[in-house]
Structure formats: structure tokens, C-alpha cells
N, C-alpha and C positions, 0 to 999 in steps of 0.2 A: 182277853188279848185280841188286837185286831188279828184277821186271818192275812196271813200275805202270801202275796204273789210265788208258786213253786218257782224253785232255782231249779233251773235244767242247765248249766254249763255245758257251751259248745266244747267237743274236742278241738285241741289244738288243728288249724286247718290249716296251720304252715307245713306240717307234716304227717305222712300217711305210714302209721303203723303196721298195714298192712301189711303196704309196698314194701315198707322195708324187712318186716320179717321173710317178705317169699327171695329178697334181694341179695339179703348179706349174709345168705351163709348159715342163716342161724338153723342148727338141727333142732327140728319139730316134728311132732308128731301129729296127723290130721286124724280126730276120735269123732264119730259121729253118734246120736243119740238121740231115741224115740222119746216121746215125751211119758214122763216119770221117770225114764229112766234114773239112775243114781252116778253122776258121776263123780266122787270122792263122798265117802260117808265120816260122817263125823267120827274122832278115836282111831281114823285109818292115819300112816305115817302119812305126813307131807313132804313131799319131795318133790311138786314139780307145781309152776304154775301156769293158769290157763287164757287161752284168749279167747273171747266168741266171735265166730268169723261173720253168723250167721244162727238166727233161733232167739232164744231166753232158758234165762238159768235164775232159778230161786235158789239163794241162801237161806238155810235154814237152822235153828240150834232146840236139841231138844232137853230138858231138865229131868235129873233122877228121879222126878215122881213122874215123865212121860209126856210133858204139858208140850210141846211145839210150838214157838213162836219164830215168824216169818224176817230174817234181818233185813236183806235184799231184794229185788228182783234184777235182773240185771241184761242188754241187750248187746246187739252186735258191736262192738267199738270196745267192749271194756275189758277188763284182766281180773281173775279172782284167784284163789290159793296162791295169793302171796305172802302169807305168813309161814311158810316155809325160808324165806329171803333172812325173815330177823328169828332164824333158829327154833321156830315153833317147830317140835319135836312131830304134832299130832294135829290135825285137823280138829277144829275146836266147832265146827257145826258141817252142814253137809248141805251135798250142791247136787241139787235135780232140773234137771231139764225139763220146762213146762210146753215146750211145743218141740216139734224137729227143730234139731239145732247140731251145728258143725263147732267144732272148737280145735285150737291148736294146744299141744302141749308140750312145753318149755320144760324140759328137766331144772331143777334150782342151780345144778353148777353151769349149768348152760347160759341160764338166764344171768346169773350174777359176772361170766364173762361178758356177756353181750351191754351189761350195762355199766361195766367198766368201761368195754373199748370204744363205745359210739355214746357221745354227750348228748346226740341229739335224740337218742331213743331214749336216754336217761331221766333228759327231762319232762318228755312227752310221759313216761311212767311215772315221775314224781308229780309232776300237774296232773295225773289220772287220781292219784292215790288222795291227793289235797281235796279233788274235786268229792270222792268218796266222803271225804272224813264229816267236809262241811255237809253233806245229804245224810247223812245219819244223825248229825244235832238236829237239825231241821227238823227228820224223823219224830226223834225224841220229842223235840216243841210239839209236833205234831198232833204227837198221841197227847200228851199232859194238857195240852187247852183247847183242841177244835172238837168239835161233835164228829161221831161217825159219818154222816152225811159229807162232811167236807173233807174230812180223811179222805172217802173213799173217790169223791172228787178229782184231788190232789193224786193220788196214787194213781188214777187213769190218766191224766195229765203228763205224770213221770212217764209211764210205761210207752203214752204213745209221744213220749220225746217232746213234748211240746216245747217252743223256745229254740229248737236246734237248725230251724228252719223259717221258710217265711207262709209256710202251707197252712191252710184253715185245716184239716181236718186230716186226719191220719189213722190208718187201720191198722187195729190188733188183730194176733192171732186169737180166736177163743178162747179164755180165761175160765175153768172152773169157780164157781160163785165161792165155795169152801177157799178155794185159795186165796182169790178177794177177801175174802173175810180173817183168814189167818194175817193178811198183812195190814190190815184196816186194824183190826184187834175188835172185833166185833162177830154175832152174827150169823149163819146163811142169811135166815130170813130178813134180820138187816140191811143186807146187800141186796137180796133180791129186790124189796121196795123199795131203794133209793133207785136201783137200774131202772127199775120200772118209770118211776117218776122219771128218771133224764132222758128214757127214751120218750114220753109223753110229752116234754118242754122241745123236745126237739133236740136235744146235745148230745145224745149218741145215738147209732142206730147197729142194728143187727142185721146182716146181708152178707151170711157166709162168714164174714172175720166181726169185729167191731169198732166197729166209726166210730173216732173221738173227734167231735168238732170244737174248737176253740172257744167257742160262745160256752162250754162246761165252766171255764175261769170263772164267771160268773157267779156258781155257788160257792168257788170258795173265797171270792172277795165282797159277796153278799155277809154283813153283820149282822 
């Protein structure tokens, strides 16, 4: 299967989620969080969900025999634990914070007034949730036909937003290689030589954070 082009979907840019949360009213809570820390662990009740104001948060789900696999990773602009919304009783995976990161937290009866009484946050959350649904097929495609090399490609591309802007080259925070490789589904050592190679071609570099330049697209619409 040809490799195609990652979908990064802009946020709605008619309106600002933020704005509106500090604006109208809505009671939140501001939780702050080192990196690893845990913030909802899998089997805990769900009652509230989250928005990142600022940082990265991995979704994660682990299996009865202990295996870990990586659902998400997710950045400033997005909303997680809302499967509390459609009566999930229990957190069905767990969300850590991979670098310092701020999040607001939306109690469920809070949240589900707020998006009864304002259409316009309603929609702005159901185009967040669509946008989700389609990046986990994608995922899926992902994994079942590309090599690890363009996985892990693709997944730097995601992380550093590519697509959301008109910027060549955009900076991550530090990424442990293990967690690369949990979401790639591959690896350390995997990861480690394909970084190696992109920082030698030139499409990432390493200076404190790491530099994703655009010119990365390249391996993963190389056949």
C-alpha cells in the first residue's frame, strides 16, 4: 500500500476553546503535572474530562498479561477522558504526562451542561472527537502496512503538528526512545537507528528539544 501523506487536522480556527473556557463560566479545575507523572490510571472511576492547556499526555492501555500498548499521544489544543460523557463507568486505559504539562479539568456534569448550553463549544468538541476517530484508523493502516522506519516518521510528524501551520520545522519537547517505540510498535534499538539516520539526512536535529523539519515527509512518501 502506497504510504500517504499524515492528516494533521487544523483545529477549528473560528473559535478558541480556550477563550472560551476561562470566559464563560465554566468551573475547572487547573492540575499541573511532571512528566510521568499519572494523571487518571486505567480501572480509576471516570468522572471528569481533560483539556491540555499546555505539555503532552500519552494514552495508554495495558492487557491482563501486562503488555502496554501506546493509543495516543496528545498536545495542547486537545480533550481526553471523555468517555465518561457516554457513561463509561471506569477509565479503560491511563493518561501520563510525558513532559511538564498544565490541563484543565471539566467535572462530566459540568462538562455535559456546558455543552448543552453553548452550540458553539459543542461543535468545536464534536469536530475534536471526529478529528480523533479518523487519526486512530489511520493509526491502525498504519501499523498493518508501513515498515517501522515510516511509522516512526509519521508519528514525529504527528507530534510535531505538522500540517497546522505554514512553519518548515517545529520543536519537540525530549521524547524518551522507549516511548517512541511503544507507539511505533517496534524496538528501542529500532528507534534509535532510524533517529540516527534522520538526524544524519538532515530532517531532525537534536539542540536541547528536537527539531522536526518538514523535509522528514519525505520517508514516509518515499516507496
Amino acid at each position: 500500500m502506497p504510504a500517504r501523506r499524515p492528516r494533521v487536522t487544523p483545529q477549528t480556527a473560528t473559535f478558541d476553546a480556550q477563550a472560551f473556557l476561562d470566559s464563560a463560566g465554566v468551573s475547572r479545575r487547573i492540575a499541573r503535572f511532571a512528566p510521568d507523572a499519572v494523571v487518571f490510571s486505567q480501572g480509576a472511576p471516570a468522572t471528569s474530562v481533560f483539556y491540555i492547556q499546555s505539555g503532552g499526555v500519552k494514552l495508554s492501555v495495558v492487557s491482563p498479561a501486562g503488555k502496554e500498548a501506546v493509543v495516543a499521544m496528545l498536545g495542547p489544543g486537545d480533550f481526553f477522558g471523555e468517555g465518561c460523557l457516554a457513561a463509561q463507568p471506569l477509565r479503560m486505559g491511563t493518561a501520563t504526562a510525558v513532559v511538564p504539562t498544565t490541563v484543565l479539568r471539566i467535572q462530566k456534569r459540568e462538562m455535559i451542561r456546558t455543552l448543552r448550553e453553548h452550540p458553539e463549544f459543542s461543535d468545536r468538541f464534536i469536530s475534536h472527537m471526529l478529528v480523533r476517530n479518523i487519526r486512530i484508523e489511520e493509526d491502525l493502516v498504519d501499523q498493518l502496512f508501513n515498515s517501522s522506519e515510516k511509522r516512526l516518521a509519521r508519528t514525529l510528524l504527528l507530534l510535531a503538528r505538522y500540517g497546522n501551520d505554514s512553519a518548515t520545522t517545529h520543536v519537540l519537547p525530549k521524547l524518551s526512545q522507549e516511548t517512541l517505540a511503544e507507539m511505533v510498535g517496534t524496538t528501542r534499538s529500532r528507534v534509535n537507528f532510524f533517529m540516527n539516520k534522520f538526524r544524519k539526512l538532515g530532517l531532525i536535529e537534536y539542540n536541547g528539544g528536537l527539531t522536526i523539519h518538514s523535509s522528514l515527509l519525505s520517508i514516509v512518501l518515499h516507496d
